[in-house]
N, C-alpha and C positions, 0 to 999 in steps of 0.2 A: 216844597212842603214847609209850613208851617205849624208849630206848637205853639199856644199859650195856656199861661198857669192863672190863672184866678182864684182869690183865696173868698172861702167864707166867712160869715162874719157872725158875734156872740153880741146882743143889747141888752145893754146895760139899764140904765131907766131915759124913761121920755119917749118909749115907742110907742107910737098913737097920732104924737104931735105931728106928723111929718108927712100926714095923709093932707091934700089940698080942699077938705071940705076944713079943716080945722087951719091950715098956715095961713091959707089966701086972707083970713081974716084976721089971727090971731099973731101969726109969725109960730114957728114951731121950734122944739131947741129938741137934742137927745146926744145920752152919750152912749160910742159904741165901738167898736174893735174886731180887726181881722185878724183871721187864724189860721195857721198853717194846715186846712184841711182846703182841698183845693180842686176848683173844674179844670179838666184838661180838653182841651180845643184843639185838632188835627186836621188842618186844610191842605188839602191836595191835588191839582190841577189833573185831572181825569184826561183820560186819551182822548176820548169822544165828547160830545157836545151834551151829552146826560147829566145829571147829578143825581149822587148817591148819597145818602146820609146818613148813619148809624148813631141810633141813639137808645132806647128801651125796646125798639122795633129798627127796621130797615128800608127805606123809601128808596126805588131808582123812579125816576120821572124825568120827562123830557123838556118840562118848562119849571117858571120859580112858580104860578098860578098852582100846578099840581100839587106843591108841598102840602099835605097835614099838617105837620112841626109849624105850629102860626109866628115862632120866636123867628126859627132858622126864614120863613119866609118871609116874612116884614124884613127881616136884616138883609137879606137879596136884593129884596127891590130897592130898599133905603140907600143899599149904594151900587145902587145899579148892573150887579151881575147874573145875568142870564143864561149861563150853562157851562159844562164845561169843569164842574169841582166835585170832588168828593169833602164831607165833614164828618169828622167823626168825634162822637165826646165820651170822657170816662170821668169820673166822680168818685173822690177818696171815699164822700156818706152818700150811704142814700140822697137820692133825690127831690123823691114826694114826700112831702108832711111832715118835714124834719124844724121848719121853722129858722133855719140857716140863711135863707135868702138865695137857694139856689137857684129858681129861676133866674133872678138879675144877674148874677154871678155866673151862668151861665152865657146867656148876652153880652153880658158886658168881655168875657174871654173871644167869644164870638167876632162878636165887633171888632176887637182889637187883632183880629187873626185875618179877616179879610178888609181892612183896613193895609194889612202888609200885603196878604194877595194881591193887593192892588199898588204894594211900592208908596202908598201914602203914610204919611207922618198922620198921630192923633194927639193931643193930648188928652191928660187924663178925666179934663171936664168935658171934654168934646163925647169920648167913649160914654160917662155918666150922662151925658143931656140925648145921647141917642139911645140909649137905653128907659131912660126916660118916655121919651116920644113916642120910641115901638112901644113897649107896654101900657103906658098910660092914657095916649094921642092916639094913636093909628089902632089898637086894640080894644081901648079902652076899658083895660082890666084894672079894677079896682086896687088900690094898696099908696104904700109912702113913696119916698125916694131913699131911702138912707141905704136901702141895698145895693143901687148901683152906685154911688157915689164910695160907701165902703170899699164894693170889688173895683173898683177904678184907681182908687189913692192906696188903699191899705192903712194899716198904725192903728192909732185909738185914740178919736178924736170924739169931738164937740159940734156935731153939725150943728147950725143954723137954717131953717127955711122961714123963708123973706118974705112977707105981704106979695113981692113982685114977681116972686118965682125962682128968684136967684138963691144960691148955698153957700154958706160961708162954710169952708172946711178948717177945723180951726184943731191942728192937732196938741195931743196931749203929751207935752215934751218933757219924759224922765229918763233920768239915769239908766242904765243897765239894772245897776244892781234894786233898783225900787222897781223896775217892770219885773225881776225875778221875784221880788218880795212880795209882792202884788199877785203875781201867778202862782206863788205858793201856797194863797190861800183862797186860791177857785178852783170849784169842783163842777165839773161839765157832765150832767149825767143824762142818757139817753132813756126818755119813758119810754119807747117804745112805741108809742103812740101816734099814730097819724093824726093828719087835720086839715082838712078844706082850710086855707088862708085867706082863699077868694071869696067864699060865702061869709065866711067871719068879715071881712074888711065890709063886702056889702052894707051886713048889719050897721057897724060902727057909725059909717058914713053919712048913715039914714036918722041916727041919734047921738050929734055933736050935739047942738043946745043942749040936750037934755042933760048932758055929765058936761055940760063946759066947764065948770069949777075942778073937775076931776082933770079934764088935762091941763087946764092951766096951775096945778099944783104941781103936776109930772113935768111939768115943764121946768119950774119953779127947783124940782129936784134934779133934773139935770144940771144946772150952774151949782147949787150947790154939791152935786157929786162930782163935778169938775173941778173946784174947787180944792176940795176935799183930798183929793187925788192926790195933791201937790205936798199935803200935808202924811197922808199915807198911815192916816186912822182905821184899821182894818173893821173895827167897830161900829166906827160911824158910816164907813164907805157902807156894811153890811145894813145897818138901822135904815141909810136912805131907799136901798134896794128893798130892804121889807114894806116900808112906807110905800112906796110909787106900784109895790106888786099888789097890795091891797086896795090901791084906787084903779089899777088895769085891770081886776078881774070884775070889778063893777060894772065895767062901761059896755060888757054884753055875757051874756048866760051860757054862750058859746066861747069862751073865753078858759073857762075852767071847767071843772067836773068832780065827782067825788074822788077820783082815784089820783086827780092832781092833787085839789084839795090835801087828804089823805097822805102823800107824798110830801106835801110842802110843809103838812104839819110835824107831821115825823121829824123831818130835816131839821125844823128848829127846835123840836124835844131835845134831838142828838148835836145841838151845839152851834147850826149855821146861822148867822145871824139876820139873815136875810138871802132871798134868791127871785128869782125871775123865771118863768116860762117863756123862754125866748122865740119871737117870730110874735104871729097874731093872736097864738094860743092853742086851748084845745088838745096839744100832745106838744112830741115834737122834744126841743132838749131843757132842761133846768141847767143855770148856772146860779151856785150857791157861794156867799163867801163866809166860809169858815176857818177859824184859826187852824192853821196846818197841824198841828199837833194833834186836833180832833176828826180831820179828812176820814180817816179810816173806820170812823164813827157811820158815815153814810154808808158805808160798804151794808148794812144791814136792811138798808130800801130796798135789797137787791134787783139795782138799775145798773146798766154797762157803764163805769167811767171810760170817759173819752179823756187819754192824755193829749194836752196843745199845747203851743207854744201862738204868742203876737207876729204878724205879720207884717213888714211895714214897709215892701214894697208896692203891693196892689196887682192889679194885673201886667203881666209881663208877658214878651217872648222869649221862650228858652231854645225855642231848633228855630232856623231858615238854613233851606237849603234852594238853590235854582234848579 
């Protein structure tokens, strides 16, 4: 038996940049961070030659062809096992429409779980460029990369995507005490709200020319909020984030709505200086940064805060057993 831990991840500004109708030409930049909410991955060598899978529903089938789960089935065939396992997954958030990246996050715990079933060594780019390949190559489901390279490394970095396809993971190296000072004044709040991430990416993808000025500024605000970081301006960190969420909710009508709208405006009446609708959009989480003294200010949106902490392992195993 194997476990793995996969953390989700919270973006920061520059998500957009990182879809390959925008890097292959432009090079893409964003900054972003994982968090101790986390996919759990349970592989298990079954008596019989079947596979079972539990996931929102329950699949037994007798080949990997049979699987539904199109994640769990590309992963099969990708590294070639053909019967014989039980998978099973469980999820600290919600799954659907939460805008965390749990698809990849999923995969990518995936990957790294029957990667062991199989007594093979991965590293951590290897898990992220197969996660990549199933979703983007062999699926061809629309979206970026920064989700599976996030659940792969973990921390709170600075990606890079290359003209050539390659990632530079460039992490953002503080203290303890400035990652606590920094997590003191973000507020993670749940709308509530679902979101198709897959129809919204379609959109995007279909109208780069038309906002290319838009992400090449989002972009432009990821270095500078990397930066910035270092200096640990809670002000300015906030101003960048308001900046780059006012150029992402232009770049499609499915991006936003009234009651985000409505939510975002409120947040900065009550003090936050900026925030973000994390993931593609649509619903899903807000992370705002507001002077900790005024956090309680938000409590008045009445949205669920999520308490987190940074992750900066990335995906791991916690159990093998033979």
């Amino acid at each position: 038996m194997i476990i793995t831990k996969t953390p989700l991840r919270i973006g920061f500004v520059g998500g957009g940049t990182d879809i390959p109708e925008y890097y292959r030409n432009y090079g893409g930049m964003l900054v972003s961070a994982a968090i101790n909410k986390y996919i759990y991955i349970i592989v298990n060598k079954k008596f019989d030659n079947e596979i079972r899978i539990s996931y929102s529903k329950t699949e037994i089938v007798k080949t990997v062809n049979e699987i539904e789960h199109p994640l769990i089935r590309e992963a099969l065939k990708l590294l070639d096992i053909d019967g014989g396992i039980e998978i099973l997954s469980i999820s600290d958030i919600p799954s659907n429409g939460t805008g965390l990246g749990s698809s990849s996050t999923f995969l990518v715990g995936l990957l790294n779980a029957l990667h062991a079933y199989k007594s093979e060594f991965v590293s951590r780019e290897k898990l992220a460029m197969e996660a990549v390949k199933i979703e983007r190559e062999i699926l061809n489901e629309s979206g970026g990369k920064q989700d599976q390279y996030m659940a792969a490394y973990g921390g709170i970095n600075l990606l890079k995507f290359n003209e050539n396809n390659s990632v530079n993971v460039n992490p953002i190296t503080l203290n303890t005490k400035i990652i606590e000072e920094f997590k003191s004044n973000l507020c993670l709040l749940y709308t509530g709200i679902g979101h198709n991430s897959g129809g919204i990416q379609d959109g995007l993808k279909k109208n780069i020319l038309e906002h290319i000025d838009k992400y090449n500024a989002m972009k432009n605000y990821s270095l500078e909020f990397y930066e910035e970081m270092y200096n640990m301006d809670i002000k300015k960190l906030g101003d960048i984030l308001n900046k780059n969420w006012n150029l992402k909710r232009k770049l499609s009508n499915d991006i936003t709505n009234n009651n985000v709208d409505n939510y975002y405006n409120k947040a900065i009446s009550l003090g936050a200086y900026g925030g973000n609708l994390i993931g593609a959009g649509g619903g899903g989480f807000f992370i705002f940064i507001i002077d900790r003294d005024k956090k309680d200010n938000l409590k008045s949106l009445g949205l669920r805060e999520i308490d987190f902490d940074f992750d900066f392992e990335g995906s791991r195993i916690i159990y093998f057993s033979e």
